[in-house]
Every structure is written in C-alpha cells, then in structure tokens.
FIROGU-113612 format. One record per atom (N, C-alpha, C, O): residue number from 1; x negated, y negated, z. Coordinates in pm, 1 decimal, m for minus. Layout:
! FIROGU-113612
+-----+----------+----------+----------+
! num !       px !       py !       pz !
+-----+----------+----------+----------+
! NUM !        X !        Y !        Z !
...
+-----+----------+----------+----------+
! end
This chain:
! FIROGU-113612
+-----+----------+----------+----------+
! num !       px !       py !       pz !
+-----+----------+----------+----------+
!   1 !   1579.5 !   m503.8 !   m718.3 !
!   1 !   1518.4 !   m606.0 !   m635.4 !
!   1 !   1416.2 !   m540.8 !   m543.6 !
!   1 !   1456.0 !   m440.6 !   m484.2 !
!   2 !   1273.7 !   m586.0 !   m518.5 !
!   2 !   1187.1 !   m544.0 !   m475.7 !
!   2 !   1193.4 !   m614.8 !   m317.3 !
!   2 !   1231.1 !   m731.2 !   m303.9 !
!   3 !   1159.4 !   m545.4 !   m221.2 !
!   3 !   1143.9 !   m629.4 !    m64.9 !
!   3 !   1001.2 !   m655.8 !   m127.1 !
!   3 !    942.9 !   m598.1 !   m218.9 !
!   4 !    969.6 !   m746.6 !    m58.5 !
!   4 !    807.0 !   m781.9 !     m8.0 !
!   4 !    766.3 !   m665.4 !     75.3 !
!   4 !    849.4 !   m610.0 !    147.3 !
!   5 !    649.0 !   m627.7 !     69.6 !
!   5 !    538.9 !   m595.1 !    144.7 !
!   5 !    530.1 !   m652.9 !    270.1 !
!   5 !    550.5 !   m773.4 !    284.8 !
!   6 !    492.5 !   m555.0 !    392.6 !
!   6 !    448.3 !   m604.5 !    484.8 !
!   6 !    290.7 !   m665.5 !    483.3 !
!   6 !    241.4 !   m771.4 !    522.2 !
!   7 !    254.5 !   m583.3 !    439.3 !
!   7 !     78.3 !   m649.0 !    421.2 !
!   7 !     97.3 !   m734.0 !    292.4 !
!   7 !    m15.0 !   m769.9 !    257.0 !
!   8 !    172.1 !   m771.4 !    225.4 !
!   8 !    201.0 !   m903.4 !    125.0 !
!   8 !    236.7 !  m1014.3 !    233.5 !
!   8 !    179.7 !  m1122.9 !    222.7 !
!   9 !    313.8 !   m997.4 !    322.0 !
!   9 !    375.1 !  m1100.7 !    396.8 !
!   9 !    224.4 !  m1186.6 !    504.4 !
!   9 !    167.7 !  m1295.9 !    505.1 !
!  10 !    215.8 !  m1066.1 !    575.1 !
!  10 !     71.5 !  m1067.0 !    641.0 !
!  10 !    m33.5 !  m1193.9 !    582.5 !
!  10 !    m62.6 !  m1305.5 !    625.4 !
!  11 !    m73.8 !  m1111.6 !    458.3 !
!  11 !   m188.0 !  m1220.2 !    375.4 !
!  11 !   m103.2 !  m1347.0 !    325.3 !
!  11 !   m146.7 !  m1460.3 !    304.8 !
!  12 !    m17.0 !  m1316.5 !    315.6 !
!  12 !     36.3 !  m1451.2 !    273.2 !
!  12 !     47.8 !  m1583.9 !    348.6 !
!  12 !     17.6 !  m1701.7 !    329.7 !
!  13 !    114.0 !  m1498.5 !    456.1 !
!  13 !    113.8 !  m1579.4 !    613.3 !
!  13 !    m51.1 !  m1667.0 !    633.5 !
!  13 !    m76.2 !  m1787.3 !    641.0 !
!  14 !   m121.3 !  m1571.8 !    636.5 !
!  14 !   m274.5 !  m1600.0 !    671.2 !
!  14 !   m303.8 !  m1729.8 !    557.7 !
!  14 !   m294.0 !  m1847.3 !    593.3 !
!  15 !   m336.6 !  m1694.7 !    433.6 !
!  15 !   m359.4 !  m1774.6 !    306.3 !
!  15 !   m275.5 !  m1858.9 !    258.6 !
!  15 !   m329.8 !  m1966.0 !    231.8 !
!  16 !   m145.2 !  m1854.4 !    232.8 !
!  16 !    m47.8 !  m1977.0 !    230.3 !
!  16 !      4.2 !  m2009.7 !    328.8 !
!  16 !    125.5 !  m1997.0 !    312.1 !
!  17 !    m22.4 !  m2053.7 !    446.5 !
!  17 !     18.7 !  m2160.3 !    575.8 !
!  17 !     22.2 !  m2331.6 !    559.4 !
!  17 !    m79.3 !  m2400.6 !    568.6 !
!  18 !    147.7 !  m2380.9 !    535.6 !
!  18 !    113.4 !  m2514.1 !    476.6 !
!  18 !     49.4 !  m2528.5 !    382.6 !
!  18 !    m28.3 !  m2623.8 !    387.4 !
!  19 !     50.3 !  m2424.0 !    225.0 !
!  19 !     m0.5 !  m2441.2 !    170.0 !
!  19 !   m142.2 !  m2504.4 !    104.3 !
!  19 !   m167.9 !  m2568.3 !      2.2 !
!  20 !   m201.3 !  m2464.8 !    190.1 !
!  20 !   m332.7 !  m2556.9 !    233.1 !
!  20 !   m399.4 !  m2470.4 !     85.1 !
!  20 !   m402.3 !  m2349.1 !     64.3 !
!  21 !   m448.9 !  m2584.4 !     m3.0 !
!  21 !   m525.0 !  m2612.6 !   m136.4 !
!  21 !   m681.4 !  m2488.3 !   m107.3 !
!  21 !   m727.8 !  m2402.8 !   m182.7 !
!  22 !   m725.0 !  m2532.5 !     37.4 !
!  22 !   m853.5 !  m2450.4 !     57.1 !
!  22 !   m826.0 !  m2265.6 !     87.6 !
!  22 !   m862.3 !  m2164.6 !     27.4 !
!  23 !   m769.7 !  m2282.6 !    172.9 !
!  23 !   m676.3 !  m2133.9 !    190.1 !
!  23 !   m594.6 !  m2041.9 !     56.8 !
!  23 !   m581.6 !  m1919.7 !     50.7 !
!  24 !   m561.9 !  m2113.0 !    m11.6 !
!  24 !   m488.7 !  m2063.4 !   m141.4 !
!  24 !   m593.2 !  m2022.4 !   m258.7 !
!  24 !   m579.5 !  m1936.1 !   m345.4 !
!  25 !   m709.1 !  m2116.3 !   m233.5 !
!  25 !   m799.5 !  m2119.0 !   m357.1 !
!  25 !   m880.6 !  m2010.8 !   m296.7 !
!  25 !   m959.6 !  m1948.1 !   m367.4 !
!  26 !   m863.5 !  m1979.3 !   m145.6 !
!  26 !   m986.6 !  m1845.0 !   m115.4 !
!  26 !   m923.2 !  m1715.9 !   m120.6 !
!  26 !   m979.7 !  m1606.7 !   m113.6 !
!  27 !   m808.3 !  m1737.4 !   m132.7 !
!  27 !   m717.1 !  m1583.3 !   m142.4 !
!  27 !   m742.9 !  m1557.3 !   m296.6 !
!  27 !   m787.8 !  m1447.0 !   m327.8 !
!  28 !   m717.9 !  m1650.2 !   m394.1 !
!  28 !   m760.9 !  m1644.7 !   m531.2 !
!  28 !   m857.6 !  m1579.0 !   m515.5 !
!  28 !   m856.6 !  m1456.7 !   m529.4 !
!  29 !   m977.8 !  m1658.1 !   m478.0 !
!  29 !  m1143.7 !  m1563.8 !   m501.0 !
!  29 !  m1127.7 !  m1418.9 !   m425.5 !
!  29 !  m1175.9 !  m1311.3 !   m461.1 !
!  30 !  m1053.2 !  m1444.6 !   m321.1 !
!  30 !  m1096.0 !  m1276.3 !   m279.9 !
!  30 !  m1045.1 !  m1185.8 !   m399.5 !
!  30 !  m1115.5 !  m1117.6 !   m473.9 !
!  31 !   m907.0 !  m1200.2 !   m401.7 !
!  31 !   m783.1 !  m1125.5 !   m471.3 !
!  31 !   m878.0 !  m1085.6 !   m589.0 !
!  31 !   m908.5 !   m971.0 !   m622.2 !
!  32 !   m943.9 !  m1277.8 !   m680.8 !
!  32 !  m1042.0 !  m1189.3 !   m823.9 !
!  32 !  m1129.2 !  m1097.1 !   m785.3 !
!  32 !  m1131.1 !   m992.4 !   m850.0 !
!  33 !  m1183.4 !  m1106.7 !   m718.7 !
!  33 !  m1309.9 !  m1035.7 !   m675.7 !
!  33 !  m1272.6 !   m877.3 !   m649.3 !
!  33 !  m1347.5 !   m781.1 !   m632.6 !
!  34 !  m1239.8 !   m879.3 !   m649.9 !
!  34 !  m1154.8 !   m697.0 !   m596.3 !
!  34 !  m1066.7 !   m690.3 !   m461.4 !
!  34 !   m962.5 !   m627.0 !   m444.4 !
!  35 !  m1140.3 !   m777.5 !   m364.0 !
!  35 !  m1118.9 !   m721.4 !   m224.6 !
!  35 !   m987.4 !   m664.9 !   m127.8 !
!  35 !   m982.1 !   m603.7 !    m21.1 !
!  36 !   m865.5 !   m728.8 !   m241.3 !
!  36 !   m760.6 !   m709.6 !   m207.0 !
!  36 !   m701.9 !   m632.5 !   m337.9 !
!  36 !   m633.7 !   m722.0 !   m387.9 !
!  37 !   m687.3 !   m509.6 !   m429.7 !
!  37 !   m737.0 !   m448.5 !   m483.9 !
!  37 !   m515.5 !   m442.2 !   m524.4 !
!  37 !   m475.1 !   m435.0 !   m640.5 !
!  38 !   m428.5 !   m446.6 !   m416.2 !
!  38 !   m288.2 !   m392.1 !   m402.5 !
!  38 !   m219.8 !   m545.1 !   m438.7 !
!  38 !   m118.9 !   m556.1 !   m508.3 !
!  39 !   m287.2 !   m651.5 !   m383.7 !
!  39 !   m224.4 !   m791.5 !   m371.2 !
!  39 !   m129.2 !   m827.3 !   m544.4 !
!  39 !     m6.7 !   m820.5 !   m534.5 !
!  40 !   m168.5 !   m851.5 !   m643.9 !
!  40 !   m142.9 !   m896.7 !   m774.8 !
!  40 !     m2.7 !   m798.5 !   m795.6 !
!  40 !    101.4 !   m850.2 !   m836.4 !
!  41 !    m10.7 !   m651.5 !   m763.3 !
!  41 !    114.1 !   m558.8 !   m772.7 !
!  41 !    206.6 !   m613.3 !   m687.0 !
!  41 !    293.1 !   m681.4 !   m742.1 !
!  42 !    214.5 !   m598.9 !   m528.7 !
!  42 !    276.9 !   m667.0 !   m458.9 !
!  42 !    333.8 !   m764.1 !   m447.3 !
!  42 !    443.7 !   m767.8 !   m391.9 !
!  43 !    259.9 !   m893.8 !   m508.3 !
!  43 !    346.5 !   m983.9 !   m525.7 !
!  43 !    402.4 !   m998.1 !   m651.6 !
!  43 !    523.1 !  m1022.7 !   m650.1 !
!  44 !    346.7 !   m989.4 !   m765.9 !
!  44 !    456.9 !   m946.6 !   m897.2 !
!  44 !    594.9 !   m865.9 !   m825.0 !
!  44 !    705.9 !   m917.3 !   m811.3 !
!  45 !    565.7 !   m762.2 !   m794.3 !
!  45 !    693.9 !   m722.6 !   m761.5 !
!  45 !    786.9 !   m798.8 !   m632.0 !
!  45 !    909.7 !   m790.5 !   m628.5 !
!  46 !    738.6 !   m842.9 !   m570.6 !
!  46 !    759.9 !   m933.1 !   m453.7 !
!  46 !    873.1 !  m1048.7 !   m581.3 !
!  46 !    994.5 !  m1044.5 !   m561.5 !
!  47 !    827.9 !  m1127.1 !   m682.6 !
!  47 !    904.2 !  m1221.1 !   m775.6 !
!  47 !   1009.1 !  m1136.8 !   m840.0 !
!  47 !   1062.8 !  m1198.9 !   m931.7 !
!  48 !   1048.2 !  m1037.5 !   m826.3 !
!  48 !   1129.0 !   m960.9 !   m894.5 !
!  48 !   1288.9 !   m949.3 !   m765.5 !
!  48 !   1358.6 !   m850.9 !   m741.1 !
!  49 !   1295.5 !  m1048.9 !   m726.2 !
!  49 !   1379.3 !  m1090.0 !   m596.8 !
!  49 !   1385.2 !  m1068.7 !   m519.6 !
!  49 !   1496.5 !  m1044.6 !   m472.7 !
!  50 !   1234.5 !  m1057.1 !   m417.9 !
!  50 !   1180.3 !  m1039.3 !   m336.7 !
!  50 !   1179.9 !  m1162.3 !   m236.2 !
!  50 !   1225.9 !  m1158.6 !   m122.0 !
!  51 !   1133.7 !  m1247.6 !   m283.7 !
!  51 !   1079.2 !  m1366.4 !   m238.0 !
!  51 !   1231.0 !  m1506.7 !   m255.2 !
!  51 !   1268.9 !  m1572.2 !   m352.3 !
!  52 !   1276.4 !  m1501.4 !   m116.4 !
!  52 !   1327.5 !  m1613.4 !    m75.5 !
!  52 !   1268.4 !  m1745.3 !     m1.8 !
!  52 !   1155.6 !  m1782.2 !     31.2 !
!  53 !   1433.9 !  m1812.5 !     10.3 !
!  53 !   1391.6 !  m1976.4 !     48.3 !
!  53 !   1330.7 !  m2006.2 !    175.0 !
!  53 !   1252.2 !  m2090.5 !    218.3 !
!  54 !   1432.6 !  m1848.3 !    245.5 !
!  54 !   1406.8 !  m1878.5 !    387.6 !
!  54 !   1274.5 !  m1766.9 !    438.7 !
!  54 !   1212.3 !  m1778.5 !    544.2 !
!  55 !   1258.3 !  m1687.2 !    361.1 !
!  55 !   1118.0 !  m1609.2 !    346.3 !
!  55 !   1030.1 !  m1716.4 !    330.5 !
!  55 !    948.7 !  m1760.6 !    411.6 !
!  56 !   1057.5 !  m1756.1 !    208.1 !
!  56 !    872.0 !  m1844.3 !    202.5 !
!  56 !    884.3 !  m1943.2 !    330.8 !
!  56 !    774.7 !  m1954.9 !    385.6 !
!  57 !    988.7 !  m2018.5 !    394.4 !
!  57 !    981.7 !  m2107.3 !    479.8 !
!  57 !    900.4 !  m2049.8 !    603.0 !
!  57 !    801.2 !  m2100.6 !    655.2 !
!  58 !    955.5 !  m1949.4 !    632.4 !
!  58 !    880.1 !  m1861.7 !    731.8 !
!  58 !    753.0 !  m1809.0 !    699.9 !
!  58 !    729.3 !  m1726.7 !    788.3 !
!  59 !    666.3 !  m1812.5 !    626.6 !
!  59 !    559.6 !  m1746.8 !    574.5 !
!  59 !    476.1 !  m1875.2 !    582.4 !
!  59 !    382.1 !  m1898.2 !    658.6 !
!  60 !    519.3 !  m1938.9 !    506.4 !
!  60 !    463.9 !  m2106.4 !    469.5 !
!  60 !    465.3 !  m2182.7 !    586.0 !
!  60 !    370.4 !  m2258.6 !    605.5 !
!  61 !    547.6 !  m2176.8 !    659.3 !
!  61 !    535.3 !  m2256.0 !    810.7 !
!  61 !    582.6 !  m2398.6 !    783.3 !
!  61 !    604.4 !  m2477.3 !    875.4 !
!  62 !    604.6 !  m2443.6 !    599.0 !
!  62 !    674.5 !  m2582.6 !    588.0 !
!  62 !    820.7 !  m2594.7 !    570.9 !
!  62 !    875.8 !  m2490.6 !    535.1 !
!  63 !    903.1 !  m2708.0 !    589.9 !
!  63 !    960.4 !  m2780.2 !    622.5 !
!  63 !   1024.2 !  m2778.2 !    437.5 !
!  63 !   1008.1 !  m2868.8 !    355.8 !
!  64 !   1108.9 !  m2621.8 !    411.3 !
!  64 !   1204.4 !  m2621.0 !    289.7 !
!  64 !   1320.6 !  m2637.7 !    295.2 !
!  64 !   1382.3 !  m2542.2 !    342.3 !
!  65 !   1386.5 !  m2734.5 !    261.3 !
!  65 !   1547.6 !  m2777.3 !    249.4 !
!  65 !   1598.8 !  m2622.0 !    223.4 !
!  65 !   1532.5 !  m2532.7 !    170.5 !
!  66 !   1716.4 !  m2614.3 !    267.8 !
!  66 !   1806.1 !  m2467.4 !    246.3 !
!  66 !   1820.4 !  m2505.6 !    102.3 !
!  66 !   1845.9 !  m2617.9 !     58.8 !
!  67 !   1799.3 !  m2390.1 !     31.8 !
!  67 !   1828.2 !  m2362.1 !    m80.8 !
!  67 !   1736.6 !  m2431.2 !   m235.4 !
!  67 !   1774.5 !  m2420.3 !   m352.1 !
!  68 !   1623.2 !  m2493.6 !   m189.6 !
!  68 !   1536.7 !  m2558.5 !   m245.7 !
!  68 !   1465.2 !  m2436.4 !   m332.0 !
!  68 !   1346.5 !  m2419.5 !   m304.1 !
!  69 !   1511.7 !  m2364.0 !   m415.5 !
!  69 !   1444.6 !  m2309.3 !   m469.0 !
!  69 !   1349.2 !  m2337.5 !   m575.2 !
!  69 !   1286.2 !  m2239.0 !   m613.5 !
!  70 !   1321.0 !  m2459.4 !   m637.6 !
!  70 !   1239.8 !  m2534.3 !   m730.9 !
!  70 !   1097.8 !  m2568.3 !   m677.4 !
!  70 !    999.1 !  m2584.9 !   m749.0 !
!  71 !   1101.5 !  m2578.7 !   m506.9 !
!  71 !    980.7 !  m2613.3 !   m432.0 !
!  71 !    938.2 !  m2483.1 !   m395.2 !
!  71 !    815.2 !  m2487.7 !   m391.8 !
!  72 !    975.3 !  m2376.2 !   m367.6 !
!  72 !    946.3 !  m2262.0 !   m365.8 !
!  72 !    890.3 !  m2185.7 !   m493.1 !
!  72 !    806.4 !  m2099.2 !   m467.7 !
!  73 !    922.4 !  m2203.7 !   m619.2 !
!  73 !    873.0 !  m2142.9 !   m732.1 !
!  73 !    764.0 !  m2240.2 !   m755.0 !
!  73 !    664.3 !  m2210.6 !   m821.0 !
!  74 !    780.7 !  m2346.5 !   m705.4 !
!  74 !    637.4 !  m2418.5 !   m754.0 !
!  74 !    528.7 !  m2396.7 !   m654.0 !
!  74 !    422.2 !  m2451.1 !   m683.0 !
!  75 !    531.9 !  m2337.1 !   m556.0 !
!  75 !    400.2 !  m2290.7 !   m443.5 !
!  75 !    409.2 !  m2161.8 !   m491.1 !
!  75 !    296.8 !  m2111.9 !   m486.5 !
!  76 !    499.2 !  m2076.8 !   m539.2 !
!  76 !    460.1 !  m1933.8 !   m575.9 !
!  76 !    403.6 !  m1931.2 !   m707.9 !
!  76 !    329.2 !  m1834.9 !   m726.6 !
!  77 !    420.6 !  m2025.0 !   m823.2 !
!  77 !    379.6 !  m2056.0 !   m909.4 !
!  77 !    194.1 !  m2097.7 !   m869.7 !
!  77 !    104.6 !  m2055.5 !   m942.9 !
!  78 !    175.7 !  m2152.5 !   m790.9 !
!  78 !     22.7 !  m2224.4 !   m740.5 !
!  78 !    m40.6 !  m2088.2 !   m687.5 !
!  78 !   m162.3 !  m2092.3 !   m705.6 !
!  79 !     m1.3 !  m1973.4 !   m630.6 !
!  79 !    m43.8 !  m1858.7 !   m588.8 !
!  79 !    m58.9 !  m1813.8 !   m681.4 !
!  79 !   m172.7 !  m1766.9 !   m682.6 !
!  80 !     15.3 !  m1788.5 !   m814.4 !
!  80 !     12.4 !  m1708.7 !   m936.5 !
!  80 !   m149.6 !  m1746.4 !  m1022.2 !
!  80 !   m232.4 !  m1662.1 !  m1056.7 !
!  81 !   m156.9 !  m1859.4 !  m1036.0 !
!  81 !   m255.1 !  m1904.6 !  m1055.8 !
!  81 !   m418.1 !  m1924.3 !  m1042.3 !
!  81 !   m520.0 !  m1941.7 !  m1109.1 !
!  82 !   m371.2 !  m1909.5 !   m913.4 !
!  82 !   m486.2 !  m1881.1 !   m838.5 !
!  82 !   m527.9 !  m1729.4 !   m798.2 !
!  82 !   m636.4 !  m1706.3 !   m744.9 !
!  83 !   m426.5 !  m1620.6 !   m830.0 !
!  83 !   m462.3 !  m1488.9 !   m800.5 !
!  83 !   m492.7 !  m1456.7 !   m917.5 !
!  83 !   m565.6 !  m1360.5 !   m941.4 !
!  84 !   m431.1 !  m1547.9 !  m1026.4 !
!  84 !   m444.6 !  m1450.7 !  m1180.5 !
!  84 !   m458.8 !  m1571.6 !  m1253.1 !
!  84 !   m369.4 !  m1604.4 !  m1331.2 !
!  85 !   m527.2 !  m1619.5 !  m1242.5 !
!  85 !   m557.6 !  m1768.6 !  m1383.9 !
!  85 !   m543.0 !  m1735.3 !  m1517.3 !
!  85 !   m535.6 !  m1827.4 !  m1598.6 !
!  86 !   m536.5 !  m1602.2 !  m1560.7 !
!  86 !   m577.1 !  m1558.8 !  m1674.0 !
!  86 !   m417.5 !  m1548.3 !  m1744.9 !
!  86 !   m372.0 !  m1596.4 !  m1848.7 !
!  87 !   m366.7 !  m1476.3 !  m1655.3 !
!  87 !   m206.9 !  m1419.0 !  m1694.5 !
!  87 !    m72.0 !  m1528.7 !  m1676.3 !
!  87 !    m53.1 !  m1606.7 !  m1583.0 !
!  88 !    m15.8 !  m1514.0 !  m1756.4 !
!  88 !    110.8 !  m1603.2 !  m1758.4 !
!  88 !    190.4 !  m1592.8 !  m1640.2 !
!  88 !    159.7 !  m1484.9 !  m1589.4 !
!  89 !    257.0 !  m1636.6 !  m1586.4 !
!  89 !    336.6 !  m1664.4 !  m1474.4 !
!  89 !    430.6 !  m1614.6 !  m1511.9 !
!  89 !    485.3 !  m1678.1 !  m1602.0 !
!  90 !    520.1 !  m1446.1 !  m1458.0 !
!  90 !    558.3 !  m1376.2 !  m1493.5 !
!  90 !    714.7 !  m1452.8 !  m1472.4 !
!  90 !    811.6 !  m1416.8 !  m1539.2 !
!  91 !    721.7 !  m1554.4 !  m1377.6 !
!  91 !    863.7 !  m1597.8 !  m1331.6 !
!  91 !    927.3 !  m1524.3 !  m1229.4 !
!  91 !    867.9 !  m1422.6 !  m1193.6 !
!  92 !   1052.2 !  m1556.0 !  m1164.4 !
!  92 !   1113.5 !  m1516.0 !  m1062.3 !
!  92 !   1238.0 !  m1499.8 !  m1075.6 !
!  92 !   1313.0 !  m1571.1 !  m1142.2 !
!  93 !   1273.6 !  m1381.1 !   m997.0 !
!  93 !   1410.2 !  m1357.4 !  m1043.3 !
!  93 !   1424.8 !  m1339.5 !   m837.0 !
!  93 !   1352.4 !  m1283.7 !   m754.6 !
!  94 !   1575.0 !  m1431.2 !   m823.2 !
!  94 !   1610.5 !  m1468.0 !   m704.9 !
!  94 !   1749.4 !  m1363.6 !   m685.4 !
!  94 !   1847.5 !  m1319.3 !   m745.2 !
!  95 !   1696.1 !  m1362.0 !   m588.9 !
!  95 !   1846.4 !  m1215.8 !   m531.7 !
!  95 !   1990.6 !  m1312.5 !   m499.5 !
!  95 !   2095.0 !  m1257.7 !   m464.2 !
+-----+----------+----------+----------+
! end
C-alpha cells in the first residue's frame, strides 16, 4: 500500500476542491503538458491504497457519506482522465 504524496495531496487540494469541472480540466492540461512531470506516478501509486474516503473528503472539501467509496472512485476516476485521457483507468485498490 502506497501513502500519498505530500505534494500529491497539495495539488490535489489546489485542483480538486469541490471538484470544480474548470480546476480539474486545468490540472489535466498542466499535468499533459509536462509541467508537473512526478504527478501521473504519484497518483497511480496513490490508487494502489493510498487514497481514502476520509482522505479524499479532506482534500475535496465535499460533503462524502462515511464509507462512500463508489463516489470517491468516480472523482478519482474524472482525475484519471483528465491527467491521462489516453490510458485506461488503472483502478483502485482500497486499504
């Protein structure tokens, strides 16, 4: 099981806050673009049971039922996408 990154948590915090559609889609462009060069490793390994309910709640700043893990893979799923459009959604494995 991988912890998250502190500078994963950081950008995440910044770019997924309320999941905001505009914020998510600009972390995408940076992330393609090079600028964040560590991000795509980090959070792959971050899904390797890294990433909890009450992690993303705190990161995300929304309003996740305890133990809602289906609404959580589907906003980490929308990050996947948008950092890597190209690559399959590697999935999550929950600690």
């Amino acid at each position: 099981m991988a912890a998250m990154s502190q500078r994963l948590i950081a950008q995440l915090g910044t770019s997924c806050k309320k999941m905001d559609s505009g914020t998510v889609d600009q972390l995408g462009a940076t992330v393609q673009s090079g600028q964040l060069p560590w991000f795509v490793s980090d959070f792959r390994a971050a899904l390797d049971g890294g990433i909890t309910v009450e992690g993303w709640r705190a990161i995300t700043q929304l309003d996740i039922a305890d133990g809602d893990k289906a609404q959580v893979e589907k906003h980490v799923r929308t990050v996947w996408t948008s950092i890597s459009p190209n690559e399959p959604f590697p999935g999550m494995r929950w600690s």
